[in-house]
C-alpha positions in Angstrom: 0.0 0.0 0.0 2.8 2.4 1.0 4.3 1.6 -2.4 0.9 2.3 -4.1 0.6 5.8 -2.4 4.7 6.4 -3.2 3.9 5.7 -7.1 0.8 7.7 -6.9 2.5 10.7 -5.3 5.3 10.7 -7.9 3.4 10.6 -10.6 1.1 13.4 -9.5 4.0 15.4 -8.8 5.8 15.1 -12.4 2.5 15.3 -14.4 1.9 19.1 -12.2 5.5 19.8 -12.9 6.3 23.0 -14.5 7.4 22.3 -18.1 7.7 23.5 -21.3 5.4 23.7 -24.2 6.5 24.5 -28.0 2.9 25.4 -30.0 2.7 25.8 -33.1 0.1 28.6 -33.3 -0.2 28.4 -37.3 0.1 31.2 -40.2 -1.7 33.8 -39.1 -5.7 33.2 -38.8 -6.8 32.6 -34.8 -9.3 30.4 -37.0 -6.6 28.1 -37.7 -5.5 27.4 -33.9 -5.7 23.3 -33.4 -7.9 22.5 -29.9 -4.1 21.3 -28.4 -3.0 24.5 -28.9 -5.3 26.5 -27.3 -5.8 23.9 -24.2 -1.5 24.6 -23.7 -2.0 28.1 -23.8 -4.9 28.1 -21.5 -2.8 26.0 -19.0 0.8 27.6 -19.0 1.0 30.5 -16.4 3.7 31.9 -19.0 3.6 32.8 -22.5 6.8 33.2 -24.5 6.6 35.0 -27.6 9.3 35.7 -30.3 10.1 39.6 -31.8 12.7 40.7 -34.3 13.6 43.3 -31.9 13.1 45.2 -28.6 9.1 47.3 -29.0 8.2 45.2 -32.2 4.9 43.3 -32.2 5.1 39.6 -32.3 2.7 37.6 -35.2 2.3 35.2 -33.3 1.4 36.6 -30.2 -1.2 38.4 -32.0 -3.0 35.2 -33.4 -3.6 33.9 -29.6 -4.2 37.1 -27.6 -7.5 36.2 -26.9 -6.3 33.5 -24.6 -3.6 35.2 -23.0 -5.0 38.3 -21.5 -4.5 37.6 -18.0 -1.0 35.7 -18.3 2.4 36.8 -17.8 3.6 37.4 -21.3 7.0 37.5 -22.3 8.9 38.8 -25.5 11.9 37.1 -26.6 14.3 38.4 -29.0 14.8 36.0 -31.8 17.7 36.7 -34.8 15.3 36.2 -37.7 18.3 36.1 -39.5 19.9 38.9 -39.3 23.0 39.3 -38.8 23.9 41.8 -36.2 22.5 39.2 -33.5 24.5 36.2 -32.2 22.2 33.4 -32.6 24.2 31.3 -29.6 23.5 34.1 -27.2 20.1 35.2 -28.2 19.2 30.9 -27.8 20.7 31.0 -24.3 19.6 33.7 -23.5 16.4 32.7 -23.9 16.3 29.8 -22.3 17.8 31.6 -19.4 14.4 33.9 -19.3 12.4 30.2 -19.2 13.8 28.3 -17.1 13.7 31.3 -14.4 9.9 31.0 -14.6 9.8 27.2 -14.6 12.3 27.0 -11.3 9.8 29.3 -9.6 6.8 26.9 -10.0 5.4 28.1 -13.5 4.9 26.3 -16.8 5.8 28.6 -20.2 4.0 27.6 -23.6 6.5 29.3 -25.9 4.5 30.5 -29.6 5.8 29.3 -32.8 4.5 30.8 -35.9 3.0 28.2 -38.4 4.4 24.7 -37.8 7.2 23.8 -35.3 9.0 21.7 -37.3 9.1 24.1 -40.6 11.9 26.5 -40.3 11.1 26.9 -36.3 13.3 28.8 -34.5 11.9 27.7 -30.9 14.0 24.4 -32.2 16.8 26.1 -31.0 15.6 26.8 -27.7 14.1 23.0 -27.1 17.6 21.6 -28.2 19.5 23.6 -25.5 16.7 22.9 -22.6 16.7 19.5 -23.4 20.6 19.3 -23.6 21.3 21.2 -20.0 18.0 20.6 -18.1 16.8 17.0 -19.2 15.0 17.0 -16.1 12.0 19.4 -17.3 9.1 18.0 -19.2 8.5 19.6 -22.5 6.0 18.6 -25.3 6.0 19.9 -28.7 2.3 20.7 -30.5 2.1 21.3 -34.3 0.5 23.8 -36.1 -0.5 24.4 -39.7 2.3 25.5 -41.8 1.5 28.6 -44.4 2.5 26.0 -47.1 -0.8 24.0 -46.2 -2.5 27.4 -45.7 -1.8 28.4 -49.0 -2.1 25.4 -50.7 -5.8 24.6 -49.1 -6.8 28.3 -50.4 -6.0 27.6 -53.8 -6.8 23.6 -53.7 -3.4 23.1 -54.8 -2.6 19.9 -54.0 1.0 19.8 -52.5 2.1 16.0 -53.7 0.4 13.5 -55.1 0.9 9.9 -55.8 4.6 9.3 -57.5 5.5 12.8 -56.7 8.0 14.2 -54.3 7.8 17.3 -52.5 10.8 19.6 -51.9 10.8 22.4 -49.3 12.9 25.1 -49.3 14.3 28.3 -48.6 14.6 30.4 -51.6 18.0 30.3 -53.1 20.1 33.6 -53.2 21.6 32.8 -56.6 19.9 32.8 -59.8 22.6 30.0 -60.7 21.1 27.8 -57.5 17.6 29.0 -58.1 18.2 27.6 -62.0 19.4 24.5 -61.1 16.5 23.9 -58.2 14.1 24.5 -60.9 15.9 22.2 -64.2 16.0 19.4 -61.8 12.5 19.3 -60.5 10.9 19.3 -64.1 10.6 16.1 -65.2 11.1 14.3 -62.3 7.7 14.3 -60.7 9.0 17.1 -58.2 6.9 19.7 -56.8 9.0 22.8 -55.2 7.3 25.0 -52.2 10.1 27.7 -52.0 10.3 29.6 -49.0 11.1 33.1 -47.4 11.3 35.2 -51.3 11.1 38.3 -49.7 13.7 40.5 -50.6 14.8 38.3 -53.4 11.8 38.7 -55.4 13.0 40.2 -58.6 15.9 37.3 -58.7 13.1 34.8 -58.5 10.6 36.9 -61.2 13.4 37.3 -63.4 14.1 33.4 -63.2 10.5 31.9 -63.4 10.2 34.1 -66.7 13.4 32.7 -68.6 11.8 29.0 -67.4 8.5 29.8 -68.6 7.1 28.8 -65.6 5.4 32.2 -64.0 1.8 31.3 -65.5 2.0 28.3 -62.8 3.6 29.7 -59.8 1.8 30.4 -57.6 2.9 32.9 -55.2 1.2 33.3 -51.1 1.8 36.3 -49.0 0.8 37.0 -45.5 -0.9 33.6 -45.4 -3.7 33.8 -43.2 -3.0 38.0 -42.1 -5.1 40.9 -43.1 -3.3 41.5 -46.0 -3.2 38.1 -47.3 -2.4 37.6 -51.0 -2.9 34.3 -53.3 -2.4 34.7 -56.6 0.0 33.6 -59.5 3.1 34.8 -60.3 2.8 36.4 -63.0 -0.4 38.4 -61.5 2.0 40.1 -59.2 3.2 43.5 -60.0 5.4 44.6 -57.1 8.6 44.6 -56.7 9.2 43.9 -53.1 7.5 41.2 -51.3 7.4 41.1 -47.7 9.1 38.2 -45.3 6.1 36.1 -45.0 6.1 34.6 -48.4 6.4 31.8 -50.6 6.1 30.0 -53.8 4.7 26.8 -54.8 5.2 25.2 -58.3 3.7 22.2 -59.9 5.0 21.8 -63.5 3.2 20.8 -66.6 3.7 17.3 -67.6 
């Protein structure tokens, strides 16, 4: 019996542990949340949010805000890339910030925009948690990815049978982006290319001298206000914003 009640205890005791929650929160529309993701935000006492810098509002924190009113939340610098920030010490950093909150008693759900296993940056901060405090319980929740977003807007279907999809980000050559392209067609591929942004006019220039721009279809913003779908060759700016990608099915 004493055994009984010592198992009982201990379990009790590590399933009310503080921990650590990665959720995907998805593209952009609150619409889109999954039921798991809300149900972690609704239980952490902390909510961890990612910005590109110090006063700048955080996507993702904007897609959940109706569940986090009354929390403690928390920005977190993130180097999006860029290269004044030292990703090692913006990771550790922020794992510092969590596991303060999770030694005093309180669990953290930290928000990843779209999926946590496209291009997520909270990766990062699992890997190191994981690696110097394997004693904390963490869980990792999906979310939709903008590719499925986009895609399910425009009833593109990503892969079918025999096909392969290929993810990723957009190449910074026209040499690279040339190549990508010559060895998809033909071979059953279908390319979602990622993060265009500034490297727009490379890409337009490219998809014209492949022919392909008729068929490229290009998503912006997925699931934000200013949301755009619509094929490349529709698209008349010259700049597109960070949130942006392409996905290309060629003609057989």
């Amino acid at each position: 019996m004493l055994v009984k009640n010592f198992f009982r205890v201990f379990t009790e005791y590590k399933s009310y542990s503080p921990s650590l929650t990665i959720v995907g929160v998805g593209p952009g529309d609150p619409s889109l949340l999954t039921i798991a993701a809300v149900d972690a935000i609704k239980k952490a006492k902390v909510i961890v949010y990612p910005v590109s810098d110090d006063g700048r509002k955080s996507f993702a924190a904007e897609i959940v805000k109706k569940y986090t009113k009354f929390k403690k939340n928390i920005p977190v610098i993130f180097p999006m890339a860029r290269k004044d920030f030292d990703p090692d010490e913006i990771w550790s950093n922020a794992v510092e910030k969590i596991m303060k909150f999770i030694n005093n008693g309180e669990s953290v759900a930290l928000l990843c925009l779209g999926d946590t296993s496209l291009f997520a940056s909270s990766s990062n901060i699992l890997r190191i948690v994981k690696n110097n405090y394997p004693e904390i319980n963490t869980k990792t929740i999906p979310g939709i990815s903008s590719i499925s977003a986009a895609a399910a807007l425009n009833d593109f279907d990503l892969v079918k049978k025999g096909e392969t999809l290929i993810i990723k980000e957009c190449p910074s050559s026209n040499l690279e982006l040339t190549s990508l392209i010559m060895e998809s067609k033909g071979n059953n591929m279908v390319l979602a290319i990622m993060k265009i942004g500034q490297r727009w006019k490379l890409v337009r220039e490219t998809l014209k001298k492949q022919d392909i721009i008729n068929q490229s279809l290009i998503a912006l913003n997925v699931g934000m206000p200013n949301q755009i779908i619509q094929y490349a060759s529709q698209y008349k700016e010259d700049f597109m914003p960070y949130f942006s990608l392409i996905l290309i099915r060629f003609d057989k």
